[in-house]
mmCIF file of the N, C-alpha and C atoms, coordinates in Angstrom:
data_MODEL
# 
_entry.id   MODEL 
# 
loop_
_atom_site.group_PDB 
_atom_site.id 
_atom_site.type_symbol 
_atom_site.label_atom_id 
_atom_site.label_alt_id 
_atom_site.label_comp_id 
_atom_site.label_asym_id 
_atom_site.label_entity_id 
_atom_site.label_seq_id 
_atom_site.pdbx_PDB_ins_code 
_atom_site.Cartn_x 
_atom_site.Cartn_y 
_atom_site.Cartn_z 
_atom_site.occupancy 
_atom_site.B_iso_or_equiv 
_atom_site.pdbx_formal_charge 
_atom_site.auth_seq_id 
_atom_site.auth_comp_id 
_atom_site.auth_asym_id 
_atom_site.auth_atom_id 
_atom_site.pdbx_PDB_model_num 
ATOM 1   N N  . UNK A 1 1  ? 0.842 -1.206 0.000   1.00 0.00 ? 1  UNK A N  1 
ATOM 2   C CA . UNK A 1 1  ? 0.000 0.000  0.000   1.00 0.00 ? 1  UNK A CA 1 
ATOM 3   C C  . UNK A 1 1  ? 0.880 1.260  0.000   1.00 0.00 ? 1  UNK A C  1 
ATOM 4   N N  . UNK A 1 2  ? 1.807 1.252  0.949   1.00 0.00 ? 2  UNK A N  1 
ATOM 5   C CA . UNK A 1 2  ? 2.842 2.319  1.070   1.00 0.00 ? 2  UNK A CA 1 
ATOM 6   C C  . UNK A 1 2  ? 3.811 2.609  -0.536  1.00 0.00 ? 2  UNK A C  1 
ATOM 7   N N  . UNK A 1 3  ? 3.904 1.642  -0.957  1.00 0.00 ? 3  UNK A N  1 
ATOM 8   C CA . UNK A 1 3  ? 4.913 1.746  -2.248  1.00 0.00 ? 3  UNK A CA 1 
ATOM 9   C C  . UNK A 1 3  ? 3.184 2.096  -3.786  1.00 0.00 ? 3  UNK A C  1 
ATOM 10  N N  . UNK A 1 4  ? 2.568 1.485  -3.334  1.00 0.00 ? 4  UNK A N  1 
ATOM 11  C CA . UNK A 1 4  ? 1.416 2.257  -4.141  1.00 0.00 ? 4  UNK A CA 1 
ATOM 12  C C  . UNK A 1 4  ? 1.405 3.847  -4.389  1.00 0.00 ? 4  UNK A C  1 
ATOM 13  N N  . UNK A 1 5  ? 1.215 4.066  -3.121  1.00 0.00 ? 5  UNK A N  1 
ATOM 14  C CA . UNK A 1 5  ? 1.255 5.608  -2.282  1.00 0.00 ? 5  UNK A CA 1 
ATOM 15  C C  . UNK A 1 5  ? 2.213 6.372  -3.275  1.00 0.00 ? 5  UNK A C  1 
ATOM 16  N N  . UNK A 1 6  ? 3.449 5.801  -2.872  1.00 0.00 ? 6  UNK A N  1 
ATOM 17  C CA . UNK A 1 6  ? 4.582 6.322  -3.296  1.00 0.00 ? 6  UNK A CA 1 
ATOM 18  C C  . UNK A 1 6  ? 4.617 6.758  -4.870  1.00 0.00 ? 6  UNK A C  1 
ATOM 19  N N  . UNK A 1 7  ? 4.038 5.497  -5.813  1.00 0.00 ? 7  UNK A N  1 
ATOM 20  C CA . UNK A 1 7  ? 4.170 5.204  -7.078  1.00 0.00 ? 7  UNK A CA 1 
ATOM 21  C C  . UNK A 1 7  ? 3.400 6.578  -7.604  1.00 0.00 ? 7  UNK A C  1 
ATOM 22  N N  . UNK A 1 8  ? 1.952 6.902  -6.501  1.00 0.00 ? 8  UNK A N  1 
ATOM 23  C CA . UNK A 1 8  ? 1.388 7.287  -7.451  1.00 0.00 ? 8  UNK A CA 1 
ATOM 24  C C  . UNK A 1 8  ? 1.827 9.172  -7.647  1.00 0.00 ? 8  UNK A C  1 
ATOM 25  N N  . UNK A 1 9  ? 2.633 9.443  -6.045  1.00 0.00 ? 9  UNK A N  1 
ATOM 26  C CA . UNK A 1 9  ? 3.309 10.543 -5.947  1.00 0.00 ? 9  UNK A CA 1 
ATOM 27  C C  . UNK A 1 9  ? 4.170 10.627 -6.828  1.00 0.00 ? 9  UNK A C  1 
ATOM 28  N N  . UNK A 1 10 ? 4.905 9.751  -7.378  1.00 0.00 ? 10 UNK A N  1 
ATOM 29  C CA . UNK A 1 10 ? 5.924 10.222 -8.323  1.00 0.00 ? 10 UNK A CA 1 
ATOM 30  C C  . UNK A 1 10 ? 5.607 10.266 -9.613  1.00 0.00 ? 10 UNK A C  1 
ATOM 31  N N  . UNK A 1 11 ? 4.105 9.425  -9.751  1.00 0.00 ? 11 UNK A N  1 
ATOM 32  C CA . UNK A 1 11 ? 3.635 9.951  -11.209 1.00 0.00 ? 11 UNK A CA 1 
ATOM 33  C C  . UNK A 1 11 ? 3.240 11.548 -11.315 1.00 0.00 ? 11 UNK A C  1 
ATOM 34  N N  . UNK A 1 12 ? 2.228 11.395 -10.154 1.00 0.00 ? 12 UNK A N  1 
ATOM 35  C CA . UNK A 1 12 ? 1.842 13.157 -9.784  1.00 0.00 ? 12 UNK A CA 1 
ATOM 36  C C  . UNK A 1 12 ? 2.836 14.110 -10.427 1.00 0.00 ? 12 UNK A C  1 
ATOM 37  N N  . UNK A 1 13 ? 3.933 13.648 -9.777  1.00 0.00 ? 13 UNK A N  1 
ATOM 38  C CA . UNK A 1 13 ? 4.946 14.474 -9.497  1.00 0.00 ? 13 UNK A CA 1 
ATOM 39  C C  . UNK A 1 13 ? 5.546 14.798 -11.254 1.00 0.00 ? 13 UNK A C  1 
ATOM 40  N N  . UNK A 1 14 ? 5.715 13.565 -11.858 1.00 0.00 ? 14 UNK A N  1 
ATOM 41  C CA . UNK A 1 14 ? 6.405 13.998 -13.046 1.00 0.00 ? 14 UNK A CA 1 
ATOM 42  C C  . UNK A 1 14 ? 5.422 14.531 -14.330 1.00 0.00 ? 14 UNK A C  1 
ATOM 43  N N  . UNK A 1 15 ? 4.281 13.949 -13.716 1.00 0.00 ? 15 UNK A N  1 
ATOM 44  C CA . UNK A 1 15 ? 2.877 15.181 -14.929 1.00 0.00 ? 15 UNK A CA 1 
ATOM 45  C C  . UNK A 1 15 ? 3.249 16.217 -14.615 1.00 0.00 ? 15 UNK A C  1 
ATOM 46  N N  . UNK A 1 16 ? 3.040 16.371 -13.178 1.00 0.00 ? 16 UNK A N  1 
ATOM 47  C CA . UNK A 1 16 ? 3.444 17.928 -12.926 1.00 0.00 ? 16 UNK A CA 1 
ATOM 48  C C  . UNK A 1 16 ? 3.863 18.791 -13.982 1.00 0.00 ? 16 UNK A C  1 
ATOM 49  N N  . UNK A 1 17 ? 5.621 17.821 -13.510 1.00 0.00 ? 17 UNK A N  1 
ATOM 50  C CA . UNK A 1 17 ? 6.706 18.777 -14.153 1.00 0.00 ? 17 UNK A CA 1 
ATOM 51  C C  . UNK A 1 17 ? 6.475 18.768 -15.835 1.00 0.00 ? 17 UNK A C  1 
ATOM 52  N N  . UNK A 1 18 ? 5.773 17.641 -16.145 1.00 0.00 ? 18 UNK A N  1 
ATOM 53  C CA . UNK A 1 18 ? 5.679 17.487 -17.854 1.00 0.00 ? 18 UNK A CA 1 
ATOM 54  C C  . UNK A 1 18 ? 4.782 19.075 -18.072 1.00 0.00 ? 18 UNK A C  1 
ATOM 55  N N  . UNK A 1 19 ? 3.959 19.360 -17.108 1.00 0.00 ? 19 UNK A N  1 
ATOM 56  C CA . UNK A 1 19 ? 2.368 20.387 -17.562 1.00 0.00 ? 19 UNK A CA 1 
ATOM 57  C C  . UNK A 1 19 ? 3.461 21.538 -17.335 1.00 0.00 ? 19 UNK A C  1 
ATOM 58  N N  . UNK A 1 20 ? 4.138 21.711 -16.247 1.00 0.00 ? 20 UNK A N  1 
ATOM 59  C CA . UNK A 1 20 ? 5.093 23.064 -16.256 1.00 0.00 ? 20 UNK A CA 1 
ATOM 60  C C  . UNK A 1 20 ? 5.608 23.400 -17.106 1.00 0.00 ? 20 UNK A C  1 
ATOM 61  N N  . UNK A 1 21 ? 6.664 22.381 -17.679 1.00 0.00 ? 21 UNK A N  1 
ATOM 62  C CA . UNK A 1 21 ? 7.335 22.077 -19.003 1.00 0.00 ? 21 UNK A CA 1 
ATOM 63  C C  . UNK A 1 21 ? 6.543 22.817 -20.020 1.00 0.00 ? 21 UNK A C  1 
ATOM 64  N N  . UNK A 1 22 ? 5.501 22.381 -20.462 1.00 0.00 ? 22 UNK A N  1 
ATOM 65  C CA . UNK A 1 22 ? 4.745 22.364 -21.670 1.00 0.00 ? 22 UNK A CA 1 
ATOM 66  C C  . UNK A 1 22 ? 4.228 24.084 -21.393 1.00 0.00 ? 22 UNK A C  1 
ATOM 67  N N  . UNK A 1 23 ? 4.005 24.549 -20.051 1.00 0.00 ? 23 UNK A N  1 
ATOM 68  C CA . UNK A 1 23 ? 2.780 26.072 -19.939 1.00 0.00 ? 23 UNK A CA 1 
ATOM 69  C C  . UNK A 1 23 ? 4.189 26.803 -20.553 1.00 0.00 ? 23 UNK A C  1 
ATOM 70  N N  . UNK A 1 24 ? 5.590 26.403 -19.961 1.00 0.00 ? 24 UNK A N  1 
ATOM 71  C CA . UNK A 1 24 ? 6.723 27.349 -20.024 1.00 0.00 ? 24 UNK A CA 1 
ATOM 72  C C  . UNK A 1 24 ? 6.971 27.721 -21.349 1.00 0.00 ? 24 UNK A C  1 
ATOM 73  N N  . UNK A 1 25 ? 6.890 26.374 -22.485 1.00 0.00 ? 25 UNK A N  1 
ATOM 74  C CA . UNK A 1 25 ? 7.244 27.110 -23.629 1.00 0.00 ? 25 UNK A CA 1 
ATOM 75  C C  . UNK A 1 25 ? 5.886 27.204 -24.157 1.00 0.00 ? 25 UNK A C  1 
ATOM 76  N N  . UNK A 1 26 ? 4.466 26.667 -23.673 1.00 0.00 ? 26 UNK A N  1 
ATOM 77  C CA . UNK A 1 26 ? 3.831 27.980 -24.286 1.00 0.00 ? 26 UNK A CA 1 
ATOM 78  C C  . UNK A 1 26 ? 3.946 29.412 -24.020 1.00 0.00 ? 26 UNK A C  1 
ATOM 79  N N  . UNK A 1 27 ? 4.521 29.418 -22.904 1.00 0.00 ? 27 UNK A N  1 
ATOM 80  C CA . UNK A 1 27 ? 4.942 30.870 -22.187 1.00 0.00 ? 27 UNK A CA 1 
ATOM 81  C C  . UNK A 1 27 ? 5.744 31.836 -23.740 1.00 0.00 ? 27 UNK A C  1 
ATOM 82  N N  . UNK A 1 28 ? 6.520 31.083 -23.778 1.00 0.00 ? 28 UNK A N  1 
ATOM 83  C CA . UNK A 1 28 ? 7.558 31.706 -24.507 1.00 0.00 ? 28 UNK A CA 1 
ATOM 84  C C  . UNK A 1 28 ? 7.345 31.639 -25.630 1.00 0.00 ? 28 UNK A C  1 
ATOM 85  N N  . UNK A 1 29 ? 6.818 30.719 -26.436 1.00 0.00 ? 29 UNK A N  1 
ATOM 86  C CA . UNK A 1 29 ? 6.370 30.841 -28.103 1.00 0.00 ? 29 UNK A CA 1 
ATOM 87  C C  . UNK A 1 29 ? 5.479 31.954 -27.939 1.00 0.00 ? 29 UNK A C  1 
ATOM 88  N N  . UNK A 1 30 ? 4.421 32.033 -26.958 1.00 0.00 ? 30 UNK A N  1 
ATOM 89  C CA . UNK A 1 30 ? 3.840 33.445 -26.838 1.00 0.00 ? 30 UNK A CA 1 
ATOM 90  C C  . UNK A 1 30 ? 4.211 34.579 -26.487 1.00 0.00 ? 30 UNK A C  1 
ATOM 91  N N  . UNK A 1 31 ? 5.179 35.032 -26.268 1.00 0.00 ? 31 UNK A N  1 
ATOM 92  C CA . UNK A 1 31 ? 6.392 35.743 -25.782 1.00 0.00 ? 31 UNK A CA 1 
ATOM 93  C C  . UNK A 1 31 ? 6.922 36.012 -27.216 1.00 0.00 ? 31 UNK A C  1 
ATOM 94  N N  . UNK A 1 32 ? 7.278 35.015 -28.166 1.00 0.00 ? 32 UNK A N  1 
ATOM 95  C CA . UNK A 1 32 ? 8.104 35.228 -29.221 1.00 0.00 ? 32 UNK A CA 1 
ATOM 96  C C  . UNK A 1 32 ? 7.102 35.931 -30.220 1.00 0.00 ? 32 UNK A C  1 
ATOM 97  N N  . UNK A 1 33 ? 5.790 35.015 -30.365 1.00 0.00 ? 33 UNK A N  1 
ATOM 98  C CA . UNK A 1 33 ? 4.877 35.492 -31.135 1.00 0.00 ? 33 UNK A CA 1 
ATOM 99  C C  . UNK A 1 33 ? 4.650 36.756 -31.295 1.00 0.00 ? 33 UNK A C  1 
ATOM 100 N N  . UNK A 1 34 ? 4.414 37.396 -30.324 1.00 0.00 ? 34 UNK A N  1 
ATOM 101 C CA . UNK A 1 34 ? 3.842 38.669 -29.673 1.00 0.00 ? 34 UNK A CA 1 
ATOM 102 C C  . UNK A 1 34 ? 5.257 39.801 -29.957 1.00 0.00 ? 34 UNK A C  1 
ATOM 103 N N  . UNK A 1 35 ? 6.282 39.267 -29.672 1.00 0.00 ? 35 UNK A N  1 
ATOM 104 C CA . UNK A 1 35 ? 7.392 40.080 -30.542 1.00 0.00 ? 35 UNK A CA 1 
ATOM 105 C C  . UNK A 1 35 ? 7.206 40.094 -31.896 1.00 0.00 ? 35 UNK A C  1 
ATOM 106 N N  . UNK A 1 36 ? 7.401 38.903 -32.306 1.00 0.00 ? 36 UNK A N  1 
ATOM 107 C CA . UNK A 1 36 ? 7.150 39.302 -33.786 1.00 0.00 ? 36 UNK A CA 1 
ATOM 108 C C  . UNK A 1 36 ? 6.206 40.211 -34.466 1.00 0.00 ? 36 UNK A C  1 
ATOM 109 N N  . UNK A 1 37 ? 5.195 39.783 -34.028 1.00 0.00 ? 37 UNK A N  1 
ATOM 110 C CA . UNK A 1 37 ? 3.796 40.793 -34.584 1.00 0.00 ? 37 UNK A CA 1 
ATOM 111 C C  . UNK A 1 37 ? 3.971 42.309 -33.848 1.00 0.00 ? 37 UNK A C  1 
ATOM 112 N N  . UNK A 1 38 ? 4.803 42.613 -33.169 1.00 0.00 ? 38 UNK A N  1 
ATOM 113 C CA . UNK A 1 38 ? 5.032 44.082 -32.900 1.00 0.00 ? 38 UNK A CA 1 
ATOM 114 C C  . UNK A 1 38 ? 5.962 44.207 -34.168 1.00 0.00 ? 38 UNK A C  1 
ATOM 115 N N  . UNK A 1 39 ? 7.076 43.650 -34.276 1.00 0.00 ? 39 UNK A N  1 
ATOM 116 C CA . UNK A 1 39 ? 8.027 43.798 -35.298 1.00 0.00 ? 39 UNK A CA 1 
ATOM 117 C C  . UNK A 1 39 ? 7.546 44.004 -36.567 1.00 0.00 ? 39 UNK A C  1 
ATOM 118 N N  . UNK A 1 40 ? 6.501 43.289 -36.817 1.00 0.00 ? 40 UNK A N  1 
ATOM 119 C CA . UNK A 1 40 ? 5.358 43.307 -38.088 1.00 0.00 ? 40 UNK A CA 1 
ATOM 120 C C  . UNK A 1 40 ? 4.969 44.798 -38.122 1.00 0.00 ? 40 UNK A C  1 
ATOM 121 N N  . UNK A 1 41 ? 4.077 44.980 -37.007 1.00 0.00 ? 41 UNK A N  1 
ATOM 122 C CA . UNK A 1 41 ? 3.700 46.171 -37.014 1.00 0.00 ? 41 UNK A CA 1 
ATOM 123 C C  . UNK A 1 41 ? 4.232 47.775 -37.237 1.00 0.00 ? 41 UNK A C  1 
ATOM 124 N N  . UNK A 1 42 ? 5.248 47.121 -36.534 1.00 0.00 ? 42 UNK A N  1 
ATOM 125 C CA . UNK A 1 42 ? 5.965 48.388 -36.447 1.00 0.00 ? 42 UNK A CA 1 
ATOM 126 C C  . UNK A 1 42 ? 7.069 48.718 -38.043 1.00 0.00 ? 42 UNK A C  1 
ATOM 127 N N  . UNK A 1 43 ? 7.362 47.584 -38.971 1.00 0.00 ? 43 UNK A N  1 
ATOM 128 C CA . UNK A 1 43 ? 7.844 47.768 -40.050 1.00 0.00 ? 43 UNK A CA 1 
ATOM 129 C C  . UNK A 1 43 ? 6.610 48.184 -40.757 1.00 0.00 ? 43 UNK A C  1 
ATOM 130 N N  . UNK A 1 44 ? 5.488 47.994 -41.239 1.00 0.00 ? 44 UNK A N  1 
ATOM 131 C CA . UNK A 1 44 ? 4.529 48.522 -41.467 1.00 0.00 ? 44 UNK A CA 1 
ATOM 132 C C  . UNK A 1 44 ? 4.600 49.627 -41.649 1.00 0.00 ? 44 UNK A C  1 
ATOM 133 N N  . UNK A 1 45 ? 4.237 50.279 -40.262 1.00 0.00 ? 45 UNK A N  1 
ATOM 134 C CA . UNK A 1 45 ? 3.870 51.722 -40.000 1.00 0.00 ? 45 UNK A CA 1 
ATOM 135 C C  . UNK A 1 45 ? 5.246 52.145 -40.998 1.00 0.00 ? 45 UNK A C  1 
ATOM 136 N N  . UNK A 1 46 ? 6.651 51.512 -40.888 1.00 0.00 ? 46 UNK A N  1 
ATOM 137 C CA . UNK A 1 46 ? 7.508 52.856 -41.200 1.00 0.00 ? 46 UNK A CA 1 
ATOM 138 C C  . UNK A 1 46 ? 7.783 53.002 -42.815 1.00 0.00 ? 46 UNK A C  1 
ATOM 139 N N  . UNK A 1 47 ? 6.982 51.751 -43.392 1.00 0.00 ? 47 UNK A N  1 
ATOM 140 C CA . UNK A 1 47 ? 6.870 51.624 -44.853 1.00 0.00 ? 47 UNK A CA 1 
ATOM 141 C C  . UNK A 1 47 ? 5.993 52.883 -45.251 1.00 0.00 ? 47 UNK A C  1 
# 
């Protein structure tokens, strides 16, 4: 029961880190995105 316990904490544990993983570089592709389309914008305007 105790090593059950255990098993299922360390699955917990590594979704976790997989879902962190995954928000972080959506973090950052949205981060990049959002640069770019200023960069867009802003060549635009100076055309």
């Amino acid at each position: 029961m105790i090593n059950r316990f255990a098993e299922c904490l360390q699955n917990r544990r590594v979704a976790l880190h997989a879902r962190a993983k995954e928000r972080e570089k959506g973090n950052l592709g949205w981060r990049n995105n959002s640069i770019a389309s200023g960069l867009k914008k802003y060549h635009v305007r100076r055309e």
